[in-house]
TIPARO-554379 format. One record per residue (C-alpha): residue number from 1; residue in three letters; x, y, z. Coordinates in steps of 0.25 Angstrom, whole numbers. Example, Ala and Ser with C-alpha at 12.3 -4.5 7.8 and 13.67 -1.06 7.14 Angstrom:
2
  num  residuo     px     py     pz
    1      Ala     49    -18     31
    2      Ser     55     -4     29
***
This chain:
532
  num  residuo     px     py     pz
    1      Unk   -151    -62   -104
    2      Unk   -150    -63   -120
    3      Unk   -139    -73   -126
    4      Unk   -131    -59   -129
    5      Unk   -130    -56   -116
    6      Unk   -127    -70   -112
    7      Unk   -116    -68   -121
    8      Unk   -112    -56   -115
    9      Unk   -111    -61   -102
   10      Unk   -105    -74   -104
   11      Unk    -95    -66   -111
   12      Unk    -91    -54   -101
   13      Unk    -88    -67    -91
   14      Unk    -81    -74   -102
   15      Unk    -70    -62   -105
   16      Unk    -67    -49   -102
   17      Unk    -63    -38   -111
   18      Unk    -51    -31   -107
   19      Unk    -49    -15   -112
   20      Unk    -35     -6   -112
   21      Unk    -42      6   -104
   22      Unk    -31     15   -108
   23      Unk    -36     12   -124
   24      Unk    -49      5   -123
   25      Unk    -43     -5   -131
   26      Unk    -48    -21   -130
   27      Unk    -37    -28   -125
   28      Unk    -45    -42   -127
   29      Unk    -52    -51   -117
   30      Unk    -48    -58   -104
   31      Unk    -56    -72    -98
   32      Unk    -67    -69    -87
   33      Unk    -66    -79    -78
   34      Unk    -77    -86    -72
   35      Unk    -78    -91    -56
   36      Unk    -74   -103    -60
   37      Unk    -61    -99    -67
   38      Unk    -59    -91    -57
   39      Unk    -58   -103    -46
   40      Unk    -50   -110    -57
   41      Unk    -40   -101    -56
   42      Unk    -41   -100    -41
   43      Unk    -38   -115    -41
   44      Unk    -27   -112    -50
   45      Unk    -20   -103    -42
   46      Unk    -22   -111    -27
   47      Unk    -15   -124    -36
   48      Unk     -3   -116    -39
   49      Unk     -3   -108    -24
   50      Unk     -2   -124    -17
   51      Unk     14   -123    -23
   52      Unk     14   -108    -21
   53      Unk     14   -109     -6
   54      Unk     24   -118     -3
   55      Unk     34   -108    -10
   56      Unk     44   -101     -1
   57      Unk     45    -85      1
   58      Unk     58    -87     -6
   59      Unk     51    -93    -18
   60      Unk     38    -83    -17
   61      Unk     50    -71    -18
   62      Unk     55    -77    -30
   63      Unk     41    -77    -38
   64      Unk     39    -64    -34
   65      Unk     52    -59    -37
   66      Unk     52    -65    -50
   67      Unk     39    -58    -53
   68      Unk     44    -45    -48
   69      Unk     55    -47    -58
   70      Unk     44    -51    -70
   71      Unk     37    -37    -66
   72      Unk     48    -28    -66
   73      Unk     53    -35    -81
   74      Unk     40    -34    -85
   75      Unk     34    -22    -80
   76      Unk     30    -14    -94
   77      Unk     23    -25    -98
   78      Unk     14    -26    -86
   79      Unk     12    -12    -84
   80      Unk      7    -10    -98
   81      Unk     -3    -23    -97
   82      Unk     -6    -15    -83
   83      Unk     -8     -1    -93
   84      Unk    -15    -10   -104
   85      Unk    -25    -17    -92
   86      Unk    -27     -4    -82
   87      Unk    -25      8    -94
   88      Unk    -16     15    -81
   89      Unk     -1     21    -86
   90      Unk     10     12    -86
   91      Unk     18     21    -75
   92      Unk      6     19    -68
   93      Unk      7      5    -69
   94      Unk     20      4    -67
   95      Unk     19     13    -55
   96      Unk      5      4    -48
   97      Unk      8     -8    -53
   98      Unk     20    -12    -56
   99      Unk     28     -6    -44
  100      Unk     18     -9    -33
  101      Unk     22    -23    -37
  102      Unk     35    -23    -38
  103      Unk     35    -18    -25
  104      Unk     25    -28    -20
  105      Unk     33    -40    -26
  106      Unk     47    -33    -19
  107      Unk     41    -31     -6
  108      Unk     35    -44     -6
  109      Unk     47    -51     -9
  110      Unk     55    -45      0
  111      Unk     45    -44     10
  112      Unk     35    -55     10
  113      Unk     41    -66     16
  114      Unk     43    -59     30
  115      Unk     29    -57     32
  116      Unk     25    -70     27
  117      Unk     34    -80     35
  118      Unk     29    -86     47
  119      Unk     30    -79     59
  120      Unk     31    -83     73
  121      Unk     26    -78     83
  122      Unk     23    -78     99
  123      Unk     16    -89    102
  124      Unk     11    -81    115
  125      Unk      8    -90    128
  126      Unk     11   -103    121
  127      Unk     26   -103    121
  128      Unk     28   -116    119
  129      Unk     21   -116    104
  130      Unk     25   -107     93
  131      Unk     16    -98     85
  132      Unk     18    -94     70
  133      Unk     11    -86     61
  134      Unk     12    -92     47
  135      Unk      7    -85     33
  136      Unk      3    -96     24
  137      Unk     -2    -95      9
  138      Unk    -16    -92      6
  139      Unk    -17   -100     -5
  140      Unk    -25    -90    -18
  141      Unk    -27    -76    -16
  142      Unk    -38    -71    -24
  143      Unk    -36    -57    -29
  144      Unk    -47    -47    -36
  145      Unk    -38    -34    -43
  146      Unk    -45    -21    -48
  147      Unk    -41    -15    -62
  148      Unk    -32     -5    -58
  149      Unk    -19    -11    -57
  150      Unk    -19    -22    -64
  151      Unk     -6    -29    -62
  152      Unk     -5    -23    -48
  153      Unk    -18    -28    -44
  154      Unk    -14    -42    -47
  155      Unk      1    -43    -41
  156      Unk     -3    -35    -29
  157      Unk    -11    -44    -20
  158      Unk     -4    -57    -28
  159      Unk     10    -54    -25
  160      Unk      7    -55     -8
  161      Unk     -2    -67    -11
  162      Unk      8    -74    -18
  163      Unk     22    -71     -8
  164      Unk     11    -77      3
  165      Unk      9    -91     -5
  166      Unk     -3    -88    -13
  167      Unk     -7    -89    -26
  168      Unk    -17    -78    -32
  169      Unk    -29    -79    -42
  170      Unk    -30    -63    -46
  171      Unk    -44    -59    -54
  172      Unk    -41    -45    -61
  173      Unk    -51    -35    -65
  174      Unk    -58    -37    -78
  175      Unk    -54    -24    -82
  176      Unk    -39    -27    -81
  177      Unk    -40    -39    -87
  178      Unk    -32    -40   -100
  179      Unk    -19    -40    -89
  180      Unk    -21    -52    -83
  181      Unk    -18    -61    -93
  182      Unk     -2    -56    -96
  183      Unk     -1    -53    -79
  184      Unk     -6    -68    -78
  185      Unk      4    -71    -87
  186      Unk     15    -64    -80
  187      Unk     12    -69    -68
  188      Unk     12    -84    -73
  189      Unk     28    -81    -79
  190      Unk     32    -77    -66
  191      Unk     27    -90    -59
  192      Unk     32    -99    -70
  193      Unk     45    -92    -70
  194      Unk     45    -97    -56
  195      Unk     41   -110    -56
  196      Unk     26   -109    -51
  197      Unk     11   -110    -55
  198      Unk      6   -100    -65
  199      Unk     -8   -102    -56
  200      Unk     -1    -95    -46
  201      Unk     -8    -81    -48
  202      Unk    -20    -81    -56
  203      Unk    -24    -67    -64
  204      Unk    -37    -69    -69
  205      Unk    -49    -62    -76
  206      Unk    -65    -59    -74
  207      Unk    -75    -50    -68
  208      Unk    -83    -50    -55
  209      Unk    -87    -64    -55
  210      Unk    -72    -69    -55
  211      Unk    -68    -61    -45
  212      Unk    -79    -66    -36
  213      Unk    -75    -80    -39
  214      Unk    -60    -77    -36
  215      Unk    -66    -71    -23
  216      Unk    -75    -84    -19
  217      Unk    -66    -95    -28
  218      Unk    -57   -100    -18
  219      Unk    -47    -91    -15
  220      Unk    -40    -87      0
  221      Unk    -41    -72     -2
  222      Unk    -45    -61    -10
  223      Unk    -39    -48    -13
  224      Unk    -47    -39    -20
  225      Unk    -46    -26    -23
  226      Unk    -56    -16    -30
  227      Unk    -69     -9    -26
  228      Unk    -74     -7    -15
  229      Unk    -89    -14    -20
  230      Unk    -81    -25    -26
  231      Unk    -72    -29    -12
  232      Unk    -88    -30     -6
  233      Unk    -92    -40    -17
  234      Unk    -77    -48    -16
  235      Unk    -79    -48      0
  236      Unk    -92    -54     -2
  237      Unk    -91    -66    -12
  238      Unk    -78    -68     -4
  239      Unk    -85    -70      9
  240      Unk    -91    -82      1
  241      Unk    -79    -90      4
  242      Unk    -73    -80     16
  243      Unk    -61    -77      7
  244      Unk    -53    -66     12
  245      Unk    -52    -53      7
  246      Unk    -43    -41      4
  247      Unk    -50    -31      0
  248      Unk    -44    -17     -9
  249      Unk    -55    -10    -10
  250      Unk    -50      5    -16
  251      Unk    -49     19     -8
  252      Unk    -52     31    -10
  253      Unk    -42     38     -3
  254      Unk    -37     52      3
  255      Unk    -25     60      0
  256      Unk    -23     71     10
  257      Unk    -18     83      6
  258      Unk    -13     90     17
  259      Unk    -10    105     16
  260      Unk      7    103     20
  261      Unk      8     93     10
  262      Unk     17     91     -1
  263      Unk      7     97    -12
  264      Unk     15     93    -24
  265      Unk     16     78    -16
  266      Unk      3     78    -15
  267      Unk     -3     82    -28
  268      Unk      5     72    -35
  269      Unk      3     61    -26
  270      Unk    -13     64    -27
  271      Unk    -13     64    -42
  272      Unk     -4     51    -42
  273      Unk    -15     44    -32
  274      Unk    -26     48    -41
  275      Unk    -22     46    -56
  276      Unk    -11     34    -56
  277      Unk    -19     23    -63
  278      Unk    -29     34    -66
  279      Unk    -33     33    -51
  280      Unk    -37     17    -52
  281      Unk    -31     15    -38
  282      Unk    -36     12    -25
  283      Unk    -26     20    -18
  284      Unk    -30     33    -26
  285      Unk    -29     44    -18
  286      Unk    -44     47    -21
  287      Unk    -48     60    -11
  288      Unk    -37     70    -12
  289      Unk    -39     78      3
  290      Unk    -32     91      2
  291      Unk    -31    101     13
  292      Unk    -36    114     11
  293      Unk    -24    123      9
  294      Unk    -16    116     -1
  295      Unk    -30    112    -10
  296      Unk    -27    120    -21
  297      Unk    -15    119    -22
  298      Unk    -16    102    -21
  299      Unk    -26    103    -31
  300      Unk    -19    114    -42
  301      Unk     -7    103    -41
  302      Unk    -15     89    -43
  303      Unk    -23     95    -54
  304      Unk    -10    100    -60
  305      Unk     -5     85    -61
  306      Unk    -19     80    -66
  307      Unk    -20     89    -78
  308      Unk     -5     85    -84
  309      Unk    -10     71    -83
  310      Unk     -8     62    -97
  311      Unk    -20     51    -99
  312      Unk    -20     42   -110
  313      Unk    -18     27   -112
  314      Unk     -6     21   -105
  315      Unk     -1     13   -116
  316      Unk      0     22   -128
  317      Unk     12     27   -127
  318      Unk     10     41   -123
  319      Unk     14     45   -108
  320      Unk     -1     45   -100
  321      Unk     -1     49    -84
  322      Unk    -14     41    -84
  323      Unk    -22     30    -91
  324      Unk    -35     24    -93
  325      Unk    -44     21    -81
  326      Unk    -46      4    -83
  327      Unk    -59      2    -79
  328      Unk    -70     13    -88
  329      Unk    -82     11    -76
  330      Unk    -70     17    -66
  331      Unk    -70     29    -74
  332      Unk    -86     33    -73
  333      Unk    -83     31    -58
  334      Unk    -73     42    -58
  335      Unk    -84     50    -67
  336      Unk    -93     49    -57
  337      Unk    -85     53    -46
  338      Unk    -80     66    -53
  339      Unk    -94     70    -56
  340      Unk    -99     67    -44
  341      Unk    -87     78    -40
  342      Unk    -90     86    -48
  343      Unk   -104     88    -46
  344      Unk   -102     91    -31
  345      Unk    -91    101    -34
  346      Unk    -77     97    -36
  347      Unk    -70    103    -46
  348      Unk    -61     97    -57
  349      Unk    -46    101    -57
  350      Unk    -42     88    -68
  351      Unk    -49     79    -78
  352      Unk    -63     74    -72
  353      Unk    -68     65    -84
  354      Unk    -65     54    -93
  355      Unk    -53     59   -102
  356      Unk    -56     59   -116
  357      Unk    -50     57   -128
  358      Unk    -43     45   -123
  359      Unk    -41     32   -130
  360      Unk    -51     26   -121
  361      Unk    -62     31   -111
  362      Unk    -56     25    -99
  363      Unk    -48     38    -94
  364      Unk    -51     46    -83
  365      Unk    -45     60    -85
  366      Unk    -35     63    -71
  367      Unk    -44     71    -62
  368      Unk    -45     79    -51
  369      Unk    -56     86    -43
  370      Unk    -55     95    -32
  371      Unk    -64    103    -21
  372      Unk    -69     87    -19
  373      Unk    -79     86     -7
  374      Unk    -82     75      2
  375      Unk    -96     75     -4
  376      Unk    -92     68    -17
  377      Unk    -92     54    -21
  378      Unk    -78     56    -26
  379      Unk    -74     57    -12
  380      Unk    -77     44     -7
  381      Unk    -80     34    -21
  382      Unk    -67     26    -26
  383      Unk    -65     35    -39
  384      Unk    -53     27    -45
  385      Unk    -49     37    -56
  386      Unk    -40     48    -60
  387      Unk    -47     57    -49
  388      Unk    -40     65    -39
  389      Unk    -50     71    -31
  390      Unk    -46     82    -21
  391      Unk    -53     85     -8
  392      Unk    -51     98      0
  393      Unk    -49     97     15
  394      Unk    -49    106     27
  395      Unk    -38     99     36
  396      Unk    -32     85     43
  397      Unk    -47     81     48
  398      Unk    -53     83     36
  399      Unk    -44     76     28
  400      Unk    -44     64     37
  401      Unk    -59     66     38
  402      Unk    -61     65     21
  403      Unk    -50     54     19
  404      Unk    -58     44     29
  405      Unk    -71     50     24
  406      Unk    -72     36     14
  407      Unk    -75     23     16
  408      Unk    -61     17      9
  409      Unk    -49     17     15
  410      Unk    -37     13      8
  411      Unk    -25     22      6
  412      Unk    -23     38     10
  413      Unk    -14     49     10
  414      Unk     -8     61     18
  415      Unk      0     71     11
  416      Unk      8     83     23
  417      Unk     21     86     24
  418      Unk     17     83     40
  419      Unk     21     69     43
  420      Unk     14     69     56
  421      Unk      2     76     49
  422      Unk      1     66     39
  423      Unk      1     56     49
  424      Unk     -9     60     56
  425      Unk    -19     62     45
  426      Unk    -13     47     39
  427      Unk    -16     41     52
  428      Unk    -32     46     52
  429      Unk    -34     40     36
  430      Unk    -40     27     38
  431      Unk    -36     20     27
  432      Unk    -27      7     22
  433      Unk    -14     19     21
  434      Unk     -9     31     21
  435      Unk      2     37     13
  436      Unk      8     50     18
  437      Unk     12     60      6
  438      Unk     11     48     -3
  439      Unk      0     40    -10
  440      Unk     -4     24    -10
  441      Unk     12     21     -8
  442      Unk      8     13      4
  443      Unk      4      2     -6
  444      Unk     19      3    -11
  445      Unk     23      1      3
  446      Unk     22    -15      4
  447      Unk     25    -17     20
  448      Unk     13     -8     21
  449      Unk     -2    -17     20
  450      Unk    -11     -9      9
  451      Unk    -26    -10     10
  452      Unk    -38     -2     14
  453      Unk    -49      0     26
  454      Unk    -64      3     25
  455      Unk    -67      1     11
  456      Unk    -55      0      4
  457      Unk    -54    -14      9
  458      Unk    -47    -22     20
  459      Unk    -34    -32     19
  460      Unk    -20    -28     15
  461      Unk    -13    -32      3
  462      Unk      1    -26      5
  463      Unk     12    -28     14
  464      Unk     13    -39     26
  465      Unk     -2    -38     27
  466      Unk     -4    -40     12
  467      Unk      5    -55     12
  468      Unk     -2    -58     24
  469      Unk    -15    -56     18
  470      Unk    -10    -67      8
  471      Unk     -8    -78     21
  472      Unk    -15    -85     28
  473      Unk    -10    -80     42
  474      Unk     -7    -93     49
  475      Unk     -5    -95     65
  476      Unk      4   -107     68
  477      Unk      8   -113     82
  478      Unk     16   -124     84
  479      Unk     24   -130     93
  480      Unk     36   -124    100
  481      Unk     37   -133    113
  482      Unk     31   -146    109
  483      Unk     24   -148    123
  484      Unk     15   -159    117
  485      Unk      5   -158    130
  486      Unk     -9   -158    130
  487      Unk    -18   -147    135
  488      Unk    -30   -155    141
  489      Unk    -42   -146    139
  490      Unk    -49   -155    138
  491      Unk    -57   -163    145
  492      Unk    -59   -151    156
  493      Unk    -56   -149    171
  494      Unk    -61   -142    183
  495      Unk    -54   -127    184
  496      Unk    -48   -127    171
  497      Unk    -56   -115    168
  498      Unk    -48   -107    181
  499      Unk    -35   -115    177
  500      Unk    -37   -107    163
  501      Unk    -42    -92    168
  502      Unk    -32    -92    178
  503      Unk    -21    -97    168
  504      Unk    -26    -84    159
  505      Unk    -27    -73    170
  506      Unk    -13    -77    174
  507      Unk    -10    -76    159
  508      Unk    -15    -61    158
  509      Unk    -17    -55    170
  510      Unk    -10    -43    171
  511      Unk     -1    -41    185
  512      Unk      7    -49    193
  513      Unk     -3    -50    205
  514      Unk    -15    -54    194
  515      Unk     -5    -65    188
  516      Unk     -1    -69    202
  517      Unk    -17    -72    205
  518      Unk    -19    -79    193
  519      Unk     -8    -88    195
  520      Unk    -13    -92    210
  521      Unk    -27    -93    204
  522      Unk    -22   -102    192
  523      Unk    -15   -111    202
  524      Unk    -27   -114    210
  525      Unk    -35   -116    198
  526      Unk    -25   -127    192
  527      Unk    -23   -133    207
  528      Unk    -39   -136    207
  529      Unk    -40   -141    193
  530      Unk    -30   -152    197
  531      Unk    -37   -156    209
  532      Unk    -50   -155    203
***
């Protein structure tokens, strides 16, 4: 390797470069941490989680309310770090971001404790001992975020982590970067304000190589979300040091259009699934299903919508519907996919390129393609773009047929104005959820769990499941009676083994004449292991 690119290397590891994508200005340069930092930091964080855990419900509700509070006072300026980072809109921010955590935080706080305290439960056969479950701390939770919502990302799997007693070490993606820092920052006021460890959530910075040694560096968990490819890699290094994992690993999931449904609903409900946050969400609603009779019509409305769409750079001032894509390699993915679409035969109703004349070359014109076929790749590769590709189908089978016909499985959903037919065709979607005449608001919902199946990951991160995942599910038993007596199994005796299968059958064998058997049997058995 020449000394230039030694010097090259040494720098890309050194820093990384961070760029507005809404105006592909330089925003500067944030620290790339190496694997050693990175365990640095993890050390950090375990120290401050030690005081961490001791703290009461009541206490944990009292940070979190406070930072509640700091959002809400503060939630202009982090939407437009969010905008500045992600080159999404500031509604859209405002919208993903900001109000998923709010609600987060004000179900948590209200919530949290009653799935968290110690429960007690039946003890079964041994009614003389008492048997608990207790949900105890963790100790640091390790947490791997894509670019898409940058603030989001952070503060969703951190606030659960931190009501169970644990502290967090978060490495954010290197191309949403320059927010890290100022959320750091705010997230380090909230603590001192009350009273505890700056340490006690960690943001930090690097590529590839620090977020392997989050995985492998001594943390309790991981939660990753991203790429499909990437959860592999994160599964792997993790099984180094059996870690556990949470894996989010993206969708591409059906909307079902069924031929009673609300049409005006639907349409807008599809375009909102496929261009908030220019379509940088894993619960996109990626294959659009539409039943044959209302086809037309669906697509007429959609394409209506699409073509009164504003784009431009969230930040300067003029009203935009929709921003820059963050990351530039996402957007020759969504290139690809169009062509490959085009080339077999679907036909462009909206957009279908890389917009121009824009103040940088990350846009991604609103698109929508019908008369898309199962044949395309569009169809079953994760486009992550302002894409709203719709599929004709002939009936209920079909539709059920083409939304399992992928190997994710995050989130789905049924538009009818028939409950009961909704029903029935939610129920044969296998997927994470399903909304009925609604998109991805089951994420909103915080009692209910949020995570996928098949490729889209395993784990749960909302909900009782979600603080749960943060625990470290605890069986107890303890004294109720305190009997003190021995049970000699040891050394052993003659007819211990009859003492013992008669003792069982009597236990649970069904019928009184059975139990009546096995209690004459068990008595003779006892009778010749005393005189023997």
């Amino acid at each position: 390797m020449s000394e230039a690119a030694q010097n090259l290397d040494q720098q890309v590891h050194v820093a990384i470069p961070c760029i507005d994508p809404g105006t592909g200005e330089r925003l500067g340069e944030v620290p790339a941490l190496t694997a050693e930092q990175v365990r640095e930091e993890v050390a950090r964080a375990r120290k401050a989680q030690a005081e961490w855990a001791r703290t009461s419900f009541a206490e944990r509700r009292r940070v979190l309310r406070h930072l509640l509070d700091m959002i809400l006072e503060h939630s202009d300026a982090l939407c437009e770090e969010i905008c500045r980072d992600a080159g999404k809109t500031m509604h859209n921010a405002m919208l993903g971001e900001i109000w998923p955590i709010a609600e987060k935080l004000r179900w948590t706080i209200a919530e949290g404790e009653k799935h968290l305290r110690t429960e007690v439960v039946s003890s079964g056969l041994l009614k003389h001992k008492r048997a608990k479950i207790e949900y105890q701390p963790l100790g640091v939770i390790g947490v791997i975020t894509p670019w898409n919502f940058p603030l989001q990302n952070i503060l969703g799997p951190t606030i659960p982590a931190l009501f169970a007693g644990n502290a967090v070490v978060v490495k954010v993606s290197e191309w949403t970067s320059w927010s890290a820092a100022p959320f750091q920052g705010f997230l380090e006021r909230c603590f001192a304000d009350c009273g505890y460890s700056k340490d006690l959530v960690r943001v930090i910075t690097g590529y590839g190589d620090a977020g392997a040694a989050l995985v492998s560096g001594g943390v309790d968990k991981i939660v990753f979300t991203g790429s499909m490819a990437n959860g592999r890699r994160v599964v792997e290094e993790s099984a180094k040091t059996l870690t556990p994992v949470i894996l989010e690993l993206g969708g591409k999931d059906p909307m079902i259009v069924c031929d009673d449904a609300d049409l005006e609903q639907a349409a807008h409900a599809a375009a909102s699934a496929a261009f908030i946050a220019s379509g940088q969400m894993c619960l996109a609603a990626e294959r659009v299903l539409v039943f044959d009779a209302i086809y037309d019509d669906f697509v007429a409305r959609v394409q209506d919508i699409a073509l009164r769409l504003r784009q431009g750079a969230p930040l300067a001032g003029k009203l935009v519907d929709i921003g820059a894509m963050t990351m530039p390699g996402q957007l020759d993915i969504v290139d690809a996919l169009v062509e490959d679409a085009f080339d077999k035969g679907a036909s462009l109703k909206a957009g279908g390129t890389r917009a121009k004349r824009k103040p940088s070359k990350n846009y991604y014109e609103p698109t929508v393609i019908a008369d898309v076929t199962e044949d395309m790749r569009i169809m079953h590769e994760e486009t992550f773009g302002p894409v709203l590709a719709i599929c004709r189908v002939k009936n209920e089978a079909e539709a059920i047929r083409v939304a399992n016909a992928t190997e994710y499985g995050l989130s789905s959903s049924v538009f009818s104005k028939d409950h009961a037919r909704a029903r029935r065709i939610a129920d044969q979607i296998v997927a994470g959820s399903t909304c009925i005449n609604d998109w991805a608001l089951a994420y909103m919902v915080q009692d209910l769990p949020f995570g996928g199946v098949k490729g889209s990951g395993y784990g749960r991160l909302n909900g009782r499941e979600g603080l749960r995942a943060c625990s470290n599910i605890k069986a107890v038993i303890e004294d109720r009676l305190p009997l003190h007596r021995a049970i000699e199994l040891f050394p052993g005796r003659h007819f211990d083994y009859e003492v013992t299968r008669e003792g069982v059958r009597l236990l649970y064998t069904q019928g009184l004449v059975n139990k009546f058997d096995a209690l004459v049997d068990l008595g003779r058995a006892v009778v010749k292991r005393a005189t023997t």
